[in-house]
C-alpha positions in Angstrom: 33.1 6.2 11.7 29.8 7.8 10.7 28.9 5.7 7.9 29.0 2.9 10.6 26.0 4.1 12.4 23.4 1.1 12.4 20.4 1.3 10.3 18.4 0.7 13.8 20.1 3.6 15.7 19.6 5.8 12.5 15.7 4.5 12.5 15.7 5.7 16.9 17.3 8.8 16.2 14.9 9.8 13.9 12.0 8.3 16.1 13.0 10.4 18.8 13.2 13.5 16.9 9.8 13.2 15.7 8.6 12.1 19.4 10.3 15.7 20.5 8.4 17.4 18.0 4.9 16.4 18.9 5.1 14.0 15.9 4.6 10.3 15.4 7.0 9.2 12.6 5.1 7.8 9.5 6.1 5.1 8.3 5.9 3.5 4.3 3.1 1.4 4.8 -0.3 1.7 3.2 -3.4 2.0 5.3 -5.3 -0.3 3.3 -5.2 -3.9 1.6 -2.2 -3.9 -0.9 -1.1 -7.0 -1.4 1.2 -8.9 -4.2 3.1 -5.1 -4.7 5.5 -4.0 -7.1 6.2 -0.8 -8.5 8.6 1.5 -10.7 9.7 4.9 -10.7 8.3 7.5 -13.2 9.2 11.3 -14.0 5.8 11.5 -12.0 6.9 9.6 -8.7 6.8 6.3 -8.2 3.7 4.0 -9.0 2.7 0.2 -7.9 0.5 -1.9 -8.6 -1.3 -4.9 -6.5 -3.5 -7.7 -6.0 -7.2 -6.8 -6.2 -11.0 -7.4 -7.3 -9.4 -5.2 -10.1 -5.7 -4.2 -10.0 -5.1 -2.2 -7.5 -2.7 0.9 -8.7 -1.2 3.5 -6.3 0.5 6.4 -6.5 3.6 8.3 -4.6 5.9 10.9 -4.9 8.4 10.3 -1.8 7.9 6.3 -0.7 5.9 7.2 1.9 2.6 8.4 1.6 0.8 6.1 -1.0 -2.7 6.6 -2.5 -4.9 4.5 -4.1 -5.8 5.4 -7.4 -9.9 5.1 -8.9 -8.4 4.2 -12.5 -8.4 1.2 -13.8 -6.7 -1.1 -16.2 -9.3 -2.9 -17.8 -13.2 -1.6 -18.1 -14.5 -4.4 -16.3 -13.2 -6.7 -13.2 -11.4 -9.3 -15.3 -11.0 -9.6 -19.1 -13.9 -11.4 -20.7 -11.9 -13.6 -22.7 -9.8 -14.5 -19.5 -13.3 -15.2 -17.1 -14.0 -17.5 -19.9 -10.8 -19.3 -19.9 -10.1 -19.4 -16.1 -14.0 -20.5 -14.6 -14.9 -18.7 -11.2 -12.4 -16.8 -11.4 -12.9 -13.2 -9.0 -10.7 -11.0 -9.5 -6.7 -10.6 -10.7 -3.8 -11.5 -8.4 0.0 -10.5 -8.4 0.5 -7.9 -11.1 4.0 -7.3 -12.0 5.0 -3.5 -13.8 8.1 -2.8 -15.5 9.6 0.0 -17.6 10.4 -1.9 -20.9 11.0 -0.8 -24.7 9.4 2.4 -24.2 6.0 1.1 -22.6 5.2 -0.2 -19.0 4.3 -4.1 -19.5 2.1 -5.2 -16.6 1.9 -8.9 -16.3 -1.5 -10.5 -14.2 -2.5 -13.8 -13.0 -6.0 -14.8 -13.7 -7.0 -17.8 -10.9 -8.9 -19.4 -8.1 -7.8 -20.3 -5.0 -5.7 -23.8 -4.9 -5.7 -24.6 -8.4 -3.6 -24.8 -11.0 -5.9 -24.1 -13.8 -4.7 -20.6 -14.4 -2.8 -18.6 -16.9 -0.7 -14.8 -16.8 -1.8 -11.9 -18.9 -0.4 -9.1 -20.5 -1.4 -5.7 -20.9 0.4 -2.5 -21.9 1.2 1.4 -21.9 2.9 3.8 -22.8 1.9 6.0 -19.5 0.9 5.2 -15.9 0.0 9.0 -15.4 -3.6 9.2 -15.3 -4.1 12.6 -16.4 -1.7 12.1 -19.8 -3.6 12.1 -22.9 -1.4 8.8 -24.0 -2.9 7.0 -21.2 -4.6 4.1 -22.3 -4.2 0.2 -21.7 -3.9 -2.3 -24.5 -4.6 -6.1 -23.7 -2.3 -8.0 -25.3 -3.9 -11.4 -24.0 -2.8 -14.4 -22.9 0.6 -15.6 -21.7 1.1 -18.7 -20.7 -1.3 -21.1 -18.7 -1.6 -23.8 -16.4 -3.6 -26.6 -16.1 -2.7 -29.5 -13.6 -3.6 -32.5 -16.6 -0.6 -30.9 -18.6 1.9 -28.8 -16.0 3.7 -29.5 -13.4 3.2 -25.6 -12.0 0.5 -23.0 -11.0 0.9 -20.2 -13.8 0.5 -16.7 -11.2 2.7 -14.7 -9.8 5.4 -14.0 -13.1 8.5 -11.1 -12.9 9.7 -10.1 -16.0 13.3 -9.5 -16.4 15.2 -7.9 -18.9 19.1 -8.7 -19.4 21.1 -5.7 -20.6 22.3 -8.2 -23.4 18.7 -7.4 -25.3 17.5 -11.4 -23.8 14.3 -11.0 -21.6 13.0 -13.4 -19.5 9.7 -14.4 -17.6 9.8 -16.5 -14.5 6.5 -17.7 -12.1 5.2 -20.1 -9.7 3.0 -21.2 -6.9 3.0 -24.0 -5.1 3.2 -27.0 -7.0 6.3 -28.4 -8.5 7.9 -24.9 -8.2 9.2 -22.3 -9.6 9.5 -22.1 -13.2 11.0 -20.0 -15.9 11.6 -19.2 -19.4 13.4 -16.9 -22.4 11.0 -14.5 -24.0 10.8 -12.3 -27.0 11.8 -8.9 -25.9 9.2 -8.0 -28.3 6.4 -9.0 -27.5 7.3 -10.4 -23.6 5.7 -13.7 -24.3 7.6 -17.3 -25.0 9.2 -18.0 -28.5 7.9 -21.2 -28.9 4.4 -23.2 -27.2 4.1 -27.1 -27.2 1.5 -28.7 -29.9 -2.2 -28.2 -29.1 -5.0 -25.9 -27.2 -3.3 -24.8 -24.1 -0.2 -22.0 -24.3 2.1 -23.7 -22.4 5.9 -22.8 -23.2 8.2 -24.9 -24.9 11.4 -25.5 -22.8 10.6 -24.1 -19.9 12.8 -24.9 -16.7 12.6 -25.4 -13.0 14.7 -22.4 -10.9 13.4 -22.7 -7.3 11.2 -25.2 -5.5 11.7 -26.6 -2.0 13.6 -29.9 -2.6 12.0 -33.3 -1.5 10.3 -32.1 1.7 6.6 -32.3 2.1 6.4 -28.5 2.3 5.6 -27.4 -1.3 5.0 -23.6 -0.1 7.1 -21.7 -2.7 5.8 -18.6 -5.2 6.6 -14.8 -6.4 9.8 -14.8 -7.9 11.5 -12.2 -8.5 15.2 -11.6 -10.7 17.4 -8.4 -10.2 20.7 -8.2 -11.3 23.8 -6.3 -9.5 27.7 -6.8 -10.0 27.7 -9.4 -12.3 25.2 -11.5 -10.3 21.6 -12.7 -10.8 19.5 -12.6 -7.7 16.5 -14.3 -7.2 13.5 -14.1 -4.2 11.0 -16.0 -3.6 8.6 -16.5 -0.7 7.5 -19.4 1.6 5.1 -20.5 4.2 1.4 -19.1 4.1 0.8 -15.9 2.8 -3.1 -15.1 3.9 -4.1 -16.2 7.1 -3.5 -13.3 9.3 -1.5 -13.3 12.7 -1.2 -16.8 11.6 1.0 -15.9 8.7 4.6 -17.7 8.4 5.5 -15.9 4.8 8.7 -14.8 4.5 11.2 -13.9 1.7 14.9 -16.3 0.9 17.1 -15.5 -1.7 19.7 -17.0 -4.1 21.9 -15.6 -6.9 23.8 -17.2 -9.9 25.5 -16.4 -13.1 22.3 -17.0 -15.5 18.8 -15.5 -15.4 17.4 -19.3 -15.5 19.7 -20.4 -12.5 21.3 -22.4 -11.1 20.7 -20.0 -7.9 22.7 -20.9 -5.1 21.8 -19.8 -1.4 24.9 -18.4 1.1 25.7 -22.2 2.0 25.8 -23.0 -1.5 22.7 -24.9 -1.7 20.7 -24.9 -5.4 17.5 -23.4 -4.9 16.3 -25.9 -7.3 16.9 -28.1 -5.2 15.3 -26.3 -2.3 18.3 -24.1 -1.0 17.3 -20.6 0.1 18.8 -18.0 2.3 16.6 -16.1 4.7 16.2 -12.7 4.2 12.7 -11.6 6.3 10.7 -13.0 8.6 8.0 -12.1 10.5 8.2 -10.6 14.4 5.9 -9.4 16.6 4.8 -6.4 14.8 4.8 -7.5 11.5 3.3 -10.5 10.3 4.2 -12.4 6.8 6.2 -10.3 5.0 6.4 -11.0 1.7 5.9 -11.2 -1.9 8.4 -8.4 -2.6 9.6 -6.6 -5.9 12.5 -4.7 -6.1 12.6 -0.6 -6.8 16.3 0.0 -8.4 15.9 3.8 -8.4 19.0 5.2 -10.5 20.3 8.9 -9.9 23.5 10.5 -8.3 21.9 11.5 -5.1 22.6 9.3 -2.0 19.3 8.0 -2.1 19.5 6.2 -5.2 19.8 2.3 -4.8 17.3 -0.6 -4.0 14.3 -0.4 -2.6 11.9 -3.5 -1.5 8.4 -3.4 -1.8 6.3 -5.7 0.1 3.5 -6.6 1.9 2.8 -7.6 5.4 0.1 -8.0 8.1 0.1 -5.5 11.0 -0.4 -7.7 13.8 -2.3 -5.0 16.0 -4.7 -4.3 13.1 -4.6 -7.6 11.3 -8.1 -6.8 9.6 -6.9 -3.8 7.4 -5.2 -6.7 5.3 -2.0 -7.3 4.0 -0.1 -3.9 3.7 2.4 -2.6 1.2 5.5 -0.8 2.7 8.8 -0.3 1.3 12.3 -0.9 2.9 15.9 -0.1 1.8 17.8 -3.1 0.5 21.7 -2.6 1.2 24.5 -4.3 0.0 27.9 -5.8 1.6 31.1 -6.3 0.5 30.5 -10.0 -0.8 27.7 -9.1 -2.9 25.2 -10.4 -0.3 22.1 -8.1 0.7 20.6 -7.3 3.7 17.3 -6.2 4.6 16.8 -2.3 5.8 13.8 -0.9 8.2 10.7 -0.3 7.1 11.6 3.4 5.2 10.5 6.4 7.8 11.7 9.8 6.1 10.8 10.8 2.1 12.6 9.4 -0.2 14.4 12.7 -1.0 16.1 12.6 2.3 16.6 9.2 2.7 20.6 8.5 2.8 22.1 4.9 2.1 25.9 5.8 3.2 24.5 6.0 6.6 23.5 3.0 8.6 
């Protein structure tokens, strides 16, 4: 009976203990703007990355305390030949970091607010430890792009996935018509094939998640795991930057293929604007959202899936949108549900109890 405890009883129990102790429980959640986070774990604890003027990179070794790092990826702001593509653009949104072929890829978005004229960079290492002598990024340039003459999307926020079948895969999204995705070479992490003429723009790209025929259009940062034979995908509605006011929130799918169909708990495509709810805002938190998924491998009970998000804090709504991290469990059907916001180390922390 003691794996049944709840996760909330486990989460008041160690509250409490704290409060006995003369201590207020500290919680996964940054102190300062973070927003757009993912992150990966390295033999030097676990880094993310963020949405800034520049990207924002941080740094922990137990999910908990999280600093903000003074390197940077690229010398200045925004890559020259990027400001020059992308006009008025001010600074680099939604960076996505993943462990692939030896190197972290980091994938960045290069916009301005409510257009579509955009495009998703790529840069690379082969270390995210500042203090390595290997440490140094390498642009690798552009992507794909947007432009609203010539797509029916907004080219920012992109996931990269990689299949365990060597296939790779690059999904993105805001707004717009959509979601949108599209096979990769595992090589290189950019599209095999662009249409005839100026703009990169991939060839065959598909839809994967929008929000169906309703006048609501508010869909962006995807993001593809895979578990048990399933592909999950999240993605995140409502507005994502306007404070207390915030109705973000993350839904989920999952399907046989990378590229969909997803289907939602009722069975609904998410192409065709299905989506099952998996956070929401409450009076504490505002807007959670635009997640990535940690899947932190190991033997010890505290290796599974963590999210990574970001959300207001409604009692200090001017510190900005704040990263945390939350445990992600699993049921019997292969459906998830959302964990507290993580309050003791990772090293301690103990998925067999809820």
């Amino acid at each position: 009976m003691k794996h049944l405890i709840s996760t909330a009883v486990l989460s008041a129990v160690l509250f409490f203990t704290a409060l006995l102790q003369g201590q207020t429980p500290q919680l996964a959640v940054t102190s300062f703007d973070a927003p757009d986070p993912t992150a990966v774990q390295t033999p030097d604890g676990f880094y993310a990355v963020a949405t800034g003027k520049t990207i924002k990179i941080l740094h922990s070794k137990n999910l908990i305390e999280w600093t903000l790092l003074p390197n940077r990826v690229f010398q200045d702001d925004i890559p020259e030949w990027a400001r020059e593509r992308v006009k008025g653009t001010k600074g680099i949104w939604a960076p996505d970091i993943v462990f692939h072929k030896g190197q972290y890829y980091l994938y960045y978005s290069v916009s301005t607010w409510g257009s579509a004229r955009s495009l998703i960079g790529l840069a690379v290492n082969k270390t995210l430890n500042p203090q390595s002598p290997d440490y140094k990024w390498e642009d690798r340039g552009i992507v794909l792009e947007s432009h609203p003459d010539h797509t029916d999307y907004n080219a920012i926020d992109s996931a990269f996935f990689a299949d365990d079948d060597g296939k790779a895969y690059l999904v993105w999204g805001s707004y717009w018509k959509g979601i949108k995705g599209v096979e990769v070479n595992p090589e290189t992490g950019k599209p095999f094939k662009y249409r005839d003429g100026d703009l990169k723009i991939p060839l065959d790209y598909k839809t994967v998640a929008n929000r169906g025929k309703g006048r609501d259009t508010s869909i962006e940062a995807p993001y593809i795991i895979k578990r048990n034979g399933y592909y999950y995908m999240f993605t995140s509605r409502g507005s994502c930057c306007e404070g207390v006011r915030s109705t973000y929130h993350i839904v989920i799918g999952r399907g046989k293929s990378p590229l969909g169909p997803y289907f939602d708990k009722d069975g609904k495509r998410m192409d065709e604007g299905g989506g099952t709810l998996l956070l929401e805002g409450n009076e504490k938190w505002k807007g959670p959202g635009h997640n990535g998924i940690l899947q932190v491998a190991g033997d010890g009970k505290n290796a599974g899936d963590y999210v990574i998000l970001h959300a207001y804090d409604a009692e200090n709504a001017k510190a900005g949108r704040l990263t945390q991290v939350r445990p992600l469990y699993w049921d019997n059907d292969n459906w998830m549900e959302i964990g507290e916001i993580l309050s003791v180390p990772f090293e301690k922390f103990d998925f067999t109890v809820r």
